[in-house]
C-alpha positions as CSV (number, residue, x, y, z in Angstrom):
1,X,-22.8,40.6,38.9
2,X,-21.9,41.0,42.7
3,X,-20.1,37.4,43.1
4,X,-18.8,38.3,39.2
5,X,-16.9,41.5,40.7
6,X,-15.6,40.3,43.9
7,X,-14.3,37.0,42.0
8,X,-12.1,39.1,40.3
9,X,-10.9,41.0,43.0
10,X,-10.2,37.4,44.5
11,X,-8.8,36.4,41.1
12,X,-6.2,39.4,41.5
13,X,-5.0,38.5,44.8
14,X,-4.1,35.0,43.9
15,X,-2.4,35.9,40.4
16,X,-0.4,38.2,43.3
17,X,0.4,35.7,46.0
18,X,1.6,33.3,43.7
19,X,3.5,35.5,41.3
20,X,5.5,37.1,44.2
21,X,6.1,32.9,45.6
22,X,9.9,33.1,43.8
23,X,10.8,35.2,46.3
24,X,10.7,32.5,48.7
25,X,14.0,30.8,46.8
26,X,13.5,27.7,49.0
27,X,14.2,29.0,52.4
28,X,12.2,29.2,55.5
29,X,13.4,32.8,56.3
30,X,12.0,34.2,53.1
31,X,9.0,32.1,53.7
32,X,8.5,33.2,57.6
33,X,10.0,36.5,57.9
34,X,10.2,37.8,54.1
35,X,14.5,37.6,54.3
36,X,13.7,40.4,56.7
37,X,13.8,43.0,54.0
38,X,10.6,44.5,54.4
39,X,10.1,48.6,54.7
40,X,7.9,50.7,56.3
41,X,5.3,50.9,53.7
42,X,4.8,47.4,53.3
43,X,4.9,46.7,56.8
44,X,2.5,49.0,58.0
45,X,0.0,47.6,55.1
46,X,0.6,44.3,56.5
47,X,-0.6,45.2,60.1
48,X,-2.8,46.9,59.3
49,X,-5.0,44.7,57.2
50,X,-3.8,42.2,59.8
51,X,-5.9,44.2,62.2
52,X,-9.2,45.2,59.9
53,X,-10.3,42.1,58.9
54,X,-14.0,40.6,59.0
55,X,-13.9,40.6,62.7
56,X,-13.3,44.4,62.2
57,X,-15.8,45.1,60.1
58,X,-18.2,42.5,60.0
59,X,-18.7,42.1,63.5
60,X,-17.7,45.7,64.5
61,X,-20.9,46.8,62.3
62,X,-22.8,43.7,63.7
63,X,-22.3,44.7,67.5
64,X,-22.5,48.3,66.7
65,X,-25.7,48.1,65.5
66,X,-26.9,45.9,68.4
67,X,-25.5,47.3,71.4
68,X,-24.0,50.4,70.7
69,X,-20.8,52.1,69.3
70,X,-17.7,51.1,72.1
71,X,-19.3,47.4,71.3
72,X,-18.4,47.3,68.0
73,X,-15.6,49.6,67.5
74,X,-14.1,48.5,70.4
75,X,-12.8,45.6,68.0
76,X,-11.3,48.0,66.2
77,X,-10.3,51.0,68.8
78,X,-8.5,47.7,70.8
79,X,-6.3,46.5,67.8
80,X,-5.2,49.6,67.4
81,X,-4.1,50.1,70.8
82,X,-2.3,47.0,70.3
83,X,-0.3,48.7,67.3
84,X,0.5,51.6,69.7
85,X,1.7,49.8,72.2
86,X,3.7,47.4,70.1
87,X,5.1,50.4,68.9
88,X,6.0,52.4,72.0
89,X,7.6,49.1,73.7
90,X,8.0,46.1,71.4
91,X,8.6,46.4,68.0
92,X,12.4,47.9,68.5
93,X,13.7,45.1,71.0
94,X,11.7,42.0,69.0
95,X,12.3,42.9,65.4
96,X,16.2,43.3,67.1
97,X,16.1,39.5,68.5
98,X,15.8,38.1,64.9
99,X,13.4,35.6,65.5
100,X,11.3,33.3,63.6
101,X,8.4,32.9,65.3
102,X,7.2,34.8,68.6
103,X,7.4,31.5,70.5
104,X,11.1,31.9,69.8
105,X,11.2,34.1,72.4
106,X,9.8,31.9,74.9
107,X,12.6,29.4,73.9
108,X,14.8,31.6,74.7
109,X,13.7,33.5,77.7
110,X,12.3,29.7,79.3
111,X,12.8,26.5,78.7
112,X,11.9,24.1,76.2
113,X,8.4,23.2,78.0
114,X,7.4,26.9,78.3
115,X,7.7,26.6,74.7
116,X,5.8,23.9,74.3
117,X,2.9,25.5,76.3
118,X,3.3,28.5,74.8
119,X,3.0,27.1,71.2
120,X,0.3,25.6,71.9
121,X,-2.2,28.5,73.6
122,X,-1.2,30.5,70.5
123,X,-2.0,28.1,67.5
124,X,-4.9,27.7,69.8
125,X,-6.3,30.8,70.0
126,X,-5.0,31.7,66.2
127,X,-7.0,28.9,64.9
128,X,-10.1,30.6,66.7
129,X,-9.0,34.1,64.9
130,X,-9.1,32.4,61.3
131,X,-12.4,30.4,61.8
132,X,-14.0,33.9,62.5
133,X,-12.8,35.1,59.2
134,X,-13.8,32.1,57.4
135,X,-17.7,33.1,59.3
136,X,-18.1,36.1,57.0
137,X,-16.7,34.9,54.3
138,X,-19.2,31.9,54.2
139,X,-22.3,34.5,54.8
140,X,-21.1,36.3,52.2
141,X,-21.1,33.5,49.6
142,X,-24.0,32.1,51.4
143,X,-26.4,35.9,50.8
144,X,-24.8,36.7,47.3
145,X,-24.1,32.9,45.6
146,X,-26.7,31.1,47.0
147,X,-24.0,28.9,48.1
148,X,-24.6,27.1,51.2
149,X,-22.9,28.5,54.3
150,X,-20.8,25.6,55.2
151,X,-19.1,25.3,51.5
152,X,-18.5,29.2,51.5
153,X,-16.3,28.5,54.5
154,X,-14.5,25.7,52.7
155,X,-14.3,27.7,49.2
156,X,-12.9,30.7,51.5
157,X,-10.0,28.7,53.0
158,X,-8.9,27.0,50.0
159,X,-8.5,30.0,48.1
160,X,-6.7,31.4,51.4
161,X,-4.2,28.7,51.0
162,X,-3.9,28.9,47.6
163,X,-1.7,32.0,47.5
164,X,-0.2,31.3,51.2
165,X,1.1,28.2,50.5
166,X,3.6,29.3,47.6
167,X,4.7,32.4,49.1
168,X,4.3,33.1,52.7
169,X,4.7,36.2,53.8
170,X,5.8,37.4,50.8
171,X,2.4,36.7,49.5
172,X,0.7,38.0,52.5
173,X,2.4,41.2,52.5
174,X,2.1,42.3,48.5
175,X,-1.9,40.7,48.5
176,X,-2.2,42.9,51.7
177,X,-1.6,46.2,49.2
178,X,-4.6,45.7,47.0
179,X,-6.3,44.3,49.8
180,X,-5.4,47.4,52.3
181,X,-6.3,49.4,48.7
182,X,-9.8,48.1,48.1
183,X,-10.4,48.3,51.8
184,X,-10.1,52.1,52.4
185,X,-11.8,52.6,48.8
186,X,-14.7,50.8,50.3
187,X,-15.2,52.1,53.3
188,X,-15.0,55.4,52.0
189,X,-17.4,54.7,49.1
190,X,-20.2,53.3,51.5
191,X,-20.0,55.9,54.0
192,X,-19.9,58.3,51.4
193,X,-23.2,56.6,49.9
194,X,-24.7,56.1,53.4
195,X,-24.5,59.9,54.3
196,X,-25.3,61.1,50.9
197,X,-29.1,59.1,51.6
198,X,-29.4,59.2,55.2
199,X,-27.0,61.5,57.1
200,X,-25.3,60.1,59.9
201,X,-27.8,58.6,62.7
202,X,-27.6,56.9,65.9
203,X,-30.0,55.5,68.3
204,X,-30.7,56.8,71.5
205,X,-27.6,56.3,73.9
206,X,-25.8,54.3,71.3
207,X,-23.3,56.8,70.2
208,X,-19.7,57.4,70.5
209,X,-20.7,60.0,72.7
210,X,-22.9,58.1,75.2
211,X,-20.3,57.4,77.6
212,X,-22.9,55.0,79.9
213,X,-21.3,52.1,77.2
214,X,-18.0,52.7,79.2
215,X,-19.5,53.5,82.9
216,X,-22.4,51.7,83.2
217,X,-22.4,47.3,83.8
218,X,-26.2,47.6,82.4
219,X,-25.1,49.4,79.4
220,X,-22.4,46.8,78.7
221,X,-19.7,49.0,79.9
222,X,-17.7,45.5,81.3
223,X,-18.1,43.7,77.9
224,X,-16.9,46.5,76.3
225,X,-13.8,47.3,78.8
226,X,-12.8,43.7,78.6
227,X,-13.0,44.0,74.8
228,X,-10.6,47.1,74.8
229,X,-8.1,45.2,77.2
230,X,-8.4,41.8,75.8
231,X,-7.1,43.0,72.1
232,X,-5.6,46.3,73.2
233,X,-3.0,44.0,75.9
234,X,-4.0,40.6,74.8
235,X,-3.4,41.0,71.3
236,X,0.3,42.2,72.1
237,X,1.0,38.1,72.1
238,X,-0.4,38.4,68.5
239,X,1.6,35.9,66.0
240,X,0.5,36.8,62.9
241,X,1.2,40.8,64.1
242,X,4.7,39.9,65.5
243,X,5.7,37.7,61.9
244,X,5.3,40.7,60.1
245,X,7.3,42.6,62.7
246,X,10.4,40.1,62.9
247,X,10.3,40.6,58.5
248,X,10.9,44.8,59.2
249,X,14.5,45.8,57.7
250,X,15.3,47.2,60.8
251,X,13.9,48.1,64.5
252,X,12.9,51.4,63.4
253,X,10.8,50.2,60.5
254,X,9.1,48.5,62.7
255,X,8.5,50.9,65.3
256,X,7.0,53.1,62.5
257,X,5.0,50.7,60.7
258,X,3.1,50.2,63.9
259,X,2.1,53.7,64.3
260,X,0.9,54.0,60.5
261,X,-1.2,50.5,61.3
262,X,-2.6,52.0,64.4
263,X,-3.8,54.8,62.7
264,X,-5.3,53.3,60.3
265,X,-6.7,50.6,62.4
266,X,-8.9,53.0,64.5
267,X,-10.1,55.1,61.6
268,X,-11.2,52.4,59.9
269,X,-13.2,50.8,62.6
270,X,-14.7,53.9,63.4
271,X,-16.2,54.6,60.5
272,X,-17.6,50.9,60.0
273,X,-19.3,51.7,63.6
274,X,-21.1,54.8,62.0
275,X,-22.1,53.4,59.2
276,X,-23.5,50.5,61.1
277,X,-25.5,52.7,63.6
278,X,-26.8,55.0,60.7
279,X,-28.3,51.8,59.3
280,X,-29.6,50.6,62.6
281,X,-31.5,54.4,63.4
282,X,-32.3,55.0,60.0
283,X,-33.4,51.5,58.6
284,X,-33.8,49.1,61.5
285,X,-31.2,46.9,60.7
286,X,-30.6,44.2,63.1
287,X,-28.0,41.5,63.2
288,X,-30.3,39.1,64.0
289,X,-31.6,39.0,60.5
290,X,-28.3,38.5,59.6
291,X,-25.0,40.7,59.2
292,X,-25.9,44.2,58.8
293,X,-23.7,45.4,56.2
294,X,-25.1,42.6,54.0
295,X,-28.4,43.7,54.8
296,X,-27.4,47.2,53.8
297,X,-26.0,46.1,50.6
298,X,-28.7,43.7,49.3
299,X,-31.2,46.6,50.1
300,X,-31.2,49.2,47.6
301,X,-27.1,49.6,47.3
302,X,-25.6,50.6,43.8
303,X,-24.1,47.6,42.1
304,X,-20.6,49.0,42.0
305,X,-20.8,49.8,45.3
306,X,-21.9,46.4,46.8
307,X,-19.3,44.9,44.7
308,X,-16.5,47.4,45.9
309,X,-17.3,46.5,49.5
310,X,-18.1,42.9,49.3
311,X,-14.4,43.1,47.3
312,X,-12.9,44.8,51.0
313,X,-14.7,42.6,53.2
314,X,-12.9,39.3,50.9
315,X,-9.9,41.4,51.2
316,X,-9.6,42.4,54.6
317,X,-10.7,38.3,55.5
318,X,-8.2,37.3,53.0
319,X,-5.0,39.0,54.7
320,X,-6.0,38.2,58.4
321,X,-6.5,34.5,57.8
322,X,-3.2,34.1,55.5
323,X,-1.3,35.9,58.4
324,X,-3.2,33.6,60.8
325,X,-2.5,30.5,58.7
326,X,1.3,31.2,57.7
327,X,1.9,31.9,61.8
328,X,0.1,29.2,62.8
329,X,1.5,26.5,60.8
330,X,5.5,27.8,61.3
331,X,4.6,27.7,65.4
332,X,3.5,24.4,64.8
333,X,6.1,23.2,62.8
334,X,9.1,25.1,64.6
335,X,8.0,25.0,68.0
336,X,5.7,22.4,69.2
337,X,7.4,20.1,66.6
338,X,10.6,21.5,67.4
339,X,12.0,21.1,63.4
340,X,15.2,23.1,62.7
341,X,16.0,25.2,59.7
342,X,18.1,23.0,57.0
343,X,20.6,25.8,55.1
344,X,23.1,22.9,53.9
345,X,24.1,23.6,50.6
346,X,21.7,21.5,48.0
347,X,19.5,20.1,50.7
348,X,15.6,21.0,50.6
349,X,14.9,23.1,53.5
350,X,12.8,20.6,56.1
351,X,11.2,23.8,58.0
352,X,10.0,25.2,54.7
353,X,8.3,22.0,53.8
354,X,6.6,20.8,56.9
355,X,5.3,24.7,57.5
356,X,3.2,24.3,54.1
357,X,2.0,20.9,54.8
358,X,0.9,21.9,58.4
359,X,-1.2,24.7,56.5
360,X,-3.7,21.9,56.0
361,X,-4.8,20.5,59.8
362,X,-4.9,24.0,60.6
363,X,-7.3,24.9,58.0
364,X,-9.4,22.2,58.8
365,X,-9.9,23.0,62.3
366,X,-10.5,26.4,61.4
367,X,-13.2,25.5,59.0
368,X,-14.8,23.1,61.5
369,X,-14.8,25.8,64.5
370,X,-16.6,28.3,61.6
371,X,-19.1,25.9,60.9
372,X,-19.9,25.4,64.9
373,X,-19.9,29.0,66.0
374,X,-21.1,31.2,63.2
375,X,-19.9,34.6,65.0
376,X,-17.2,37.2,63.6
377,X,-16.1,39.5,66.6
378,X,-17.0,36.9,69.4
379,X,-14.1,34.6,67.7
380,X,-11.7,37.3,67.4
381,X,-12.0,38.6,71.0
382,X,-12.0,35.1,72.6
383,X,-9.1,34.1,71.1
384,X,-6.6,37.3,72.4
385,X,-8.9,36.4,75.8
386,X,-6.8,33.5,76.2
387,X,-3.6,35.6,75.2
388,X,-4.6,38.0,78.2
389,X,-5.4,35.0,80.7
390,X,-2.4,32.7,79.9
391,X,0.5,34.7,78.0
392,X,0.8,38.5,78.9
393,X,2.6,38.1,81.6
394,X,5.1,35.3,80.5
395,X,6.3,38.0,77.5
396,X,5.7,41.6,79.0
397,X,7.6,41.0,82.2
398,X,9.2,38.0,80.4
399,X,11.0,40.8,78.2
400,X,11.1,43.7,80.7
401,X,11.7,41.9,84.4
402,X,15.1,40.2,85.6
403,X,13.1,38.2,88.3
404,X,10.4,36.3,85.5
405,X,11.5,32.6,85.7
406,X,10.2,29.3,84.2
407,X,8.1,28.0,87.1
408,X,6.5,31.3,86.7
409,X,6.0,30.6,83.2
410,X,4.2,27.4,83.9
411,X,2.3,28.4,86.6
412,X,0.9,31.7,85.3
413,X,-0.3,29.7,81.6
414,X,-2.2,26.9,83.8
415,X,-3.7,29.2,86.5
416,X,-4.8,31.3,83.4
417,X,-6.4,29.1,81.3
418,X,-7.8,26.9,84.2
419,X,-9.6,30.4,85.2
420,X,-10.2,31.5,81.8
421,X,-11.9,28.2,80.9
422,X,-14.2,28.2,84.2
423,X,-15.5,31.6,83.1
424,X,-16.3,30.7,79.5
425,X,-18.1,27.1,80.8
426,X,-20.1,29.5,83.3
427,X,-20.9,32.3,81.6
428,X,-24.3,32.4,79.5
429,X,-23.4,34.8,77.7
430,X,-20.2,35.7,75.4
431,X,-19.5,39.2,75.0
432,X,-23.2,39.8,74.9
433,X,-24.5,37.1,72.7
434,X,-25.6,33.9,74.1
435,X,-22.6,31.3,74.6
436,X,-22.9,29.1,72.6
437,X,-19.5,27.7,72.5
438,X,-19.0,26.2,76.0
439,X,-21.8,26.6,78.2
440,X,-22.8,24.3,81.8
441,X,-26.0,25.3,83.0
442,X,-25.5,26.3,86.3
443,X,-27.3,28.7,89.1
444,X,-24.0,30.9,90.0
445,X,-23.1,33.0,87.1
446,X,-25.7,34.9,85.4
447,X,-25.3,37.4,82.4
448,X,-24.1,40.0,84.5
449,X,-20.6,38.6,84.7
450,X,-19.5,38.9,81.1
451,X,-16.8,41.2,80.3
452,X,-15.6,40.6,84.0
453,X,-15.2,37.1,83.3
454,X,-12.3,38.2,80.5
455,X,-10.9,40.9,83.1
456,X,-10.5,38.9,86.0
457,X,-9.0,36.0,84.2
458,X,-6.0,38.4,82.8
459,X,-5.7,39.5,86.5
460,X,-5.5,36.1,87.9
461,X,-2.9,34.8,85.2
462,X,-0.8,37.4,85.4
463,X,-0.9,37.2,89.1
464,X,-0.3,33.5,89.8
465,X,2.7,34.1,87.0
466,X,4.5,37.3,89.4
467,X,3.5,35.3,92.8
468,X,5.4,32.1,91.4
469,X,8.1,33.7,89.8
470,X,8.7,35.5,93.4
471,X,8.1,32.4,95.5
472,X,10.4,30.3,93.7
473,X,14.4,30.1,93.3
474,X,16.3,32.8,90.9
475,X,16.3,32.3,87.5
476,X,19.7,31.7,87.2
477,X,19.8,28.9,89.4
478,X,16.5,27.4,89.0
479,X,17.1,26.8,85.0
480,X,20.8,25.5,85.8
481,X,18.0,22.3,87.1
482,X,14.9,22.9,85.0
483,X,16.4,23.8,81.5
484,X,15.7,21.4,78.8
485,X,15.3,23.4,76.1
486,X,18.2,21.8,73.2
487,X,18.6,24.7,71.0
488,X,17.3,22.8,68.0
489,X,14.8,25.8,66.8
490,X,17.3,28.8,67.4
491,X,19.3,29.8,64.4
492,X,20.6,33.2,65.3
493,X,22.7,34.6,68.2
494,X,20.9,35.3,71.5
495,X,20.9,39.0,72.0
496,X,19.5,40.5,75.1
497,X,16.5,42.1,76.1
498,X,16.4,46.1,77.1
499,X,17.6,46.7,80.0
500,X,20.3,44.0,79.8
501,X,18.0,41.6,80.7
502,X,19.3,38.2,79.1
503,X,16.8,36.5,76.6
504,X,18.6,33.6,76.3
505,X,17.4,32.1,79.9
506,X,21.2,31.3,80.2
């Protein structure tokens, strides 16, 4: 009956995403951007089920209920930040730039190899934010089908790309209406159930009240700071967030949309936190018998009510990784691979194309990655972790500061990850769970060093990028010798950052 329900609900999206395809009309702009039509309604749907997906929910109820409230709705509280601050700063100027892809801009404001390098850390780190979807959704077919977890993972991604490969972000954005739909009718259901049987709950010094989680290193007060930075200033160089951006009518649609996903972003995650500490006081739950909403469910739950938020949690999954695969693939395509758009009259588009068939490496990894590291939240905050360490300071100041230059760039992406990947191999531990991922045993770093690892990595990048973009030659002059990008991935006029700031690293 369960897998019955939400197979329809799955059923519904799909008859969506493909029905909607013909708006594509064979060209990569409709595909990438939705012909940059989009309003604020459908815009601030789209980032906002961007932002509460499985990581949010899943793992925001998992960590919750293991370490406290800022640990798990931290995921949450951080993307929505991210939406604010998008909002206040970024949305007006990018959606402005008419670009494709957010490496575009480093295209622009760089060179060609700054692209390159860019490209990469992103498809990266976005590959790591769709194998954490693909996590829950496995566990979900694994606890409710019987289906072992490593063909729920390949299941979940082929019905992904079944709707993303016709229609893009057209598909993305009209699924991400009955998905945003289902998702606030579930969450509102189950916290209606859980208070109706239990009341609302927390352990001892677990609450959103306890502020120890934020001031004290032994409560997790690191882990949880760098979780708030990493996806509240990391998550700014967010691909999937930016794509639905660039497809806003107009700068203003995009400034509001934000706010509306913000909004919704933190409410959501908030409650997901409360539910999952009510369970944890009230019934013992523990993530180490597996994900505690699943537990919740498969112990005493209505039927309709375990179908309606089994339904959001394939939902809110579904509309992160199609963003995550759609952005992924075009930064691939358009900016590592460096294919231009093809608008000659009666001549297939190439961009279009190649973008669907990159769908499919991309996937593959993903699923591979899920399969390794069976976490939600850990995979979503390590991947903006890398954002933090190697990009935020090549794009904020990038936008904002005359002085940013390529060398900069180059330097401030390798000092970055070099740090950020020392930290991970060092670490034991991961955001509080063991690290399983990348681990050298070694007598140096102990537990105590998590969170700080994330922290002091963003610090470090953003400083090597300033100190280098200081040290060197003006931009002007240094790009007159360094400059090799050829213009082959920019299709509109190069417009100008605020503040007058050229974007066009010309």
């Amino acid at each position: 009956m369960i897998i019955a329900g939400v197979g329809l609900t799955v059923l519904l999206v799909l008859v969506v995403g493909i029905a909607v395809a013909r708006f594509v009309d064979g060209d990569s702009t409709n595909y990438l951007v939705a012909g940059r039509q989009l309003g604020v309604p459908l815009v601030s749907v789209a980032l906002a089920t961007a932002a509460v997906d499985s990581n949010a929910t899943i793992g925001n109820t998992d960590l919750s209920a293991d370490l406290g409230f800022w640990a798990g709705a931290s995921l949450a509280l951080g993307l929505a930040i991210c939406l604010l601050l998008a909002g206040l700063f970024l949305a007006k100027p990018m959606n402005r730039m008419g670009l494709m892809t957010l490496a575009d801009f480093f295209a622009r404001r760089y060179t060609r190899r700054v692209e390159v390098g860019a490209s990469v850390l992103m498809v990266v780190a976005f590959t790591v934010l769709l194998a954490g979807n693909l996590v829950a959704l496995g566990f979900l077919m694994e606890r409710f089908a019987g289906v072992p977890y490593e063909l729920g993972v390949v299941v979940a991604v082929a019905l992904i790309l079944a709707y993303t490969v016709g229609g893009g972000l057209f598909s993305d954005v009209y699924t991400a209406v009955i998905q945003a739909a289902i998702t606030i009718g579930a969450t509102l259901a189950l916290f209606g159930w859980v208070v109706a049987d239990h009341g609302i709950s927390v352990p001892d010094g677990a609450g959103p009240f306890d502020l120890g989680q934020l001031t004290d290193p032994a409560q997790g007060a690191a882990i949880n700071w760098a979780t708030l930075v990493s996806l509240g200033i990391g998550d700014l160089v967010a691909i999937d967030f930016m794509q639905r951006i660039f497809g806003a009518r107009s700068p203003e649609a995009a400034r509001r949309a934000c706010f509306v996903g913000a909004g919704f972003t933190a409410l959501i995650g908030v409650v997901w936190s409360l539910i999952a500490l009510t369970g944890a006081a009230e019934l013992g739950l523990k993530p180490a018998d597996g994900p505690v909403v699943y537990q919740l469910l498969d112990g005493g739950a209505p039927m309709l009510l375990a179908v309606l938020v089994l339904s959001g949690v394939v939902a809110a999954s579904f509309s992160t990784g199609s963003g995550a695969v759609l952005a992924t693939s075009a930064v691939t395509v358009r900016n590592i691979a460096g294919l231009k758009r093809g608008v000659e009259p009666g001549r297939k588009d190439p961009l279009l194309r190649w973008v669907r068939i990159a769908m499919l490496p991309v996937a593959v990894c993903a699923t591979l990655l899920a399969v390794r590291v069976s976490q939600t939240g850990i995979l979503l905050t390590l991947a903006f972790d890398l954002m933090l360490a190697c990009l935020i300071g090549p794009f904020l100041l990038g936008l904002f500061w005359r002085r940013s230059t390529t060398t900069g760039a180059l330097v401030g992406m390798g000092v970055g990850l070099v740090v950020r990947l020392v930290f991970l191999a060092l670490t034991p531990t991961l955001y509080g769970v063991p690290n399983d991922l990348f681990h050298i045993e070694n007598g140096l770093v102990g537990e105590g060093f998590d969170g700080w690892a994330t922290l002091l990595a963003g610090v470090v990048g953003v400083g090597a990028f300033v100190l280098a973009s200081l040290a060197g030659r003006p931009r002007d002059e240094e790009e007159r010798d360094l400059r090799s990008f050829d213009h082959r991935v920019v299709d509109v006029p190069e417009p100008e950052a605020p503040g007058g700031v050229p974007v066009a690293g010309v």
